[in-house]
C-alpha positions, 0 to 999 in steps of 0.5 A: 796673739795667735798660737804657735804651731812650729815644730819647737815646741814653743813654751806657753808661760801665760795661757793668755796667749791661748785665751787671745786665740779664740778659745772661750770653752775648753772641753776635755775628753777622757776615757777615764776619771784621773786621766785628765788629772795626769795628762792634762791637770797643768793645762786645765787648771791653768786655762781656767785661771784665764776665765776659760769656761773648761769641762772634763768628761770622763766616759767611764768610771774607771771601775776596772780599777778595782778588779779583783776585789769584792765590791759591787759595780754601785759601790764603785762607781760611787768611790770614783764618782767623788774622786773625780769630783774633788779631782774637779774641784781642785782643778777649778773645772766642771766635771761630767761623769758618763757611765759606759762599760769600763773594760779591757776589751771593748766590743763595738755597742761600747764603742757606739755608747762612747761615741753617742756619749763624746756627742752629748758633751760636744752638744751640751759644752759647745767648746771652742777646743777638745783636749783627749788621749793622743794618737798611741793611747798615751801607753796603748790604752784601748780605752784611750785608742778608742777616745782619740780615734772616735773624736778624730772621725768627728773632727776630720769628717764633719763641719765642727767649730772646735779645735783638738789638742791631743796629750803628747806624753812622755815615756822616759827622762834622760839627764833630766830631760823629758823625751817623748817617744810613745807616739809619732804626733809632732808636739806642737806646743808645751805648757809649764807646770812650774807654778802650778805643779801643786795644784796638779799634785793635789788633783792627783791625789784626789784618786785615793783608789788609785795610790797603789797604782800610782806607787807601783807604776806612776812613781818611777815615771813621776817626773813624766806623768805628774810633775815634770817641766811641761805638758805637751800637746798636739794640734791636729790639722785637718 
């Protein structure tokens, strides 16, 4: 069975349908550790219930989270580190961990080490599909930008096998309804989270570096980033 691009967004209730796609090896590609986790968790999680060998690269380490405090680079990324791998763990996916710079503003050698990174996790997971940050950065992420625009080139430039699924989050609820209005991708499909919404939970909570953050920002918008109805995703053409 192939799968449905129409512009209705078909809901995905088995991921076998996907399977019976060719998909084999799904690779998802973020900036950060817990992004895979909040945007795609449902997704990945449930792709490898369906015998897809799926891999998460994170191309930082997240570190900015802890500006402000005193603890040294080491130390951070070590936190992170086991965060991502219990994230992993809960999501029953293997995890790949980059160093690269984790910062706010990214000057061109960083956008060359994340590009020279994303071709090492192409090289080494040889997927089938590539799940990363949608077009806007979810909420104009740099990082996230960077991702996404740098996959893009490869995709639309080269002779690659892989498909691209990019997130097609949403930013507001109205009457409990999910919106999505932070971007101008047409959402080709959604995934339930339904039955799976704990597992997601759990992934998520895995970041315990990140729970203010979480409460402070994440809560008000749980429904959309955590624990809504669905994942949205967007298939790009060529």
């Amino acid at each position: 069975m192939k799968l449905n691009c129409s512009l209705k967004e078909p809901l995905v209730q088995d991921m076998r349908t996907l399977n019976t796609n060719g998909v084999c090896k799904a690779l998802c590609l973020v900036a950060h550790p817990d992004d895979e986790s909040l945007f795609a968790g449902a997704t990945l999680y449930s792709l490898s219930r369906v015998k897809i060998d799926v891999t998460v690269a994170a191309l930082t380490c997240g570190e900015s989270r802890f500006e402000g405090t005193l603890l040294d680079l080491a130390t951070k990324r070590k936190i992170v580190k086991s965060e991502f791998l219990a994230a992993c763990c809960v999501l029953n996916v293997k995890p790949l961990l980059f160093f690269n710079r984790d910062v706010n503003s990214l000057t061109d050698a960083d956008l060359i080490a994340f590009d020279v990174s994303i071709a090492e996790a192409i090289s080494l997971t040889r997927p089938d599909v590539i799940l990363t940050h949608g077009s806007s950065g979810e909420y104009g992420s740099e990082s996230h930008l960077a991702v996404h625009n740098l996959l893009l080139s490869r995709f639309r430039a080269r002779n690659c096998r892989w498909k691209m699924w990019t997130f097609r989050a949403s930013r507001q609820v109205q009457n409990s309804v999910e919106k999505w209005t932070n971007n101008n991708d047409t959402a080709s499909f959604r995934v339930n989270i339904h039955s799976v919404k704990d597992i997601k939970r759990k992934a998520i909570e895995s970041y315990k570096s990140m729970q203010y953050e979480f409460n402070r920002i994440y809560a008000p918008l749980s429904p959309l980033y955590a624990l809504g109805r669905c994942e949205y995703w967007h298939v790009v053409a060529r």
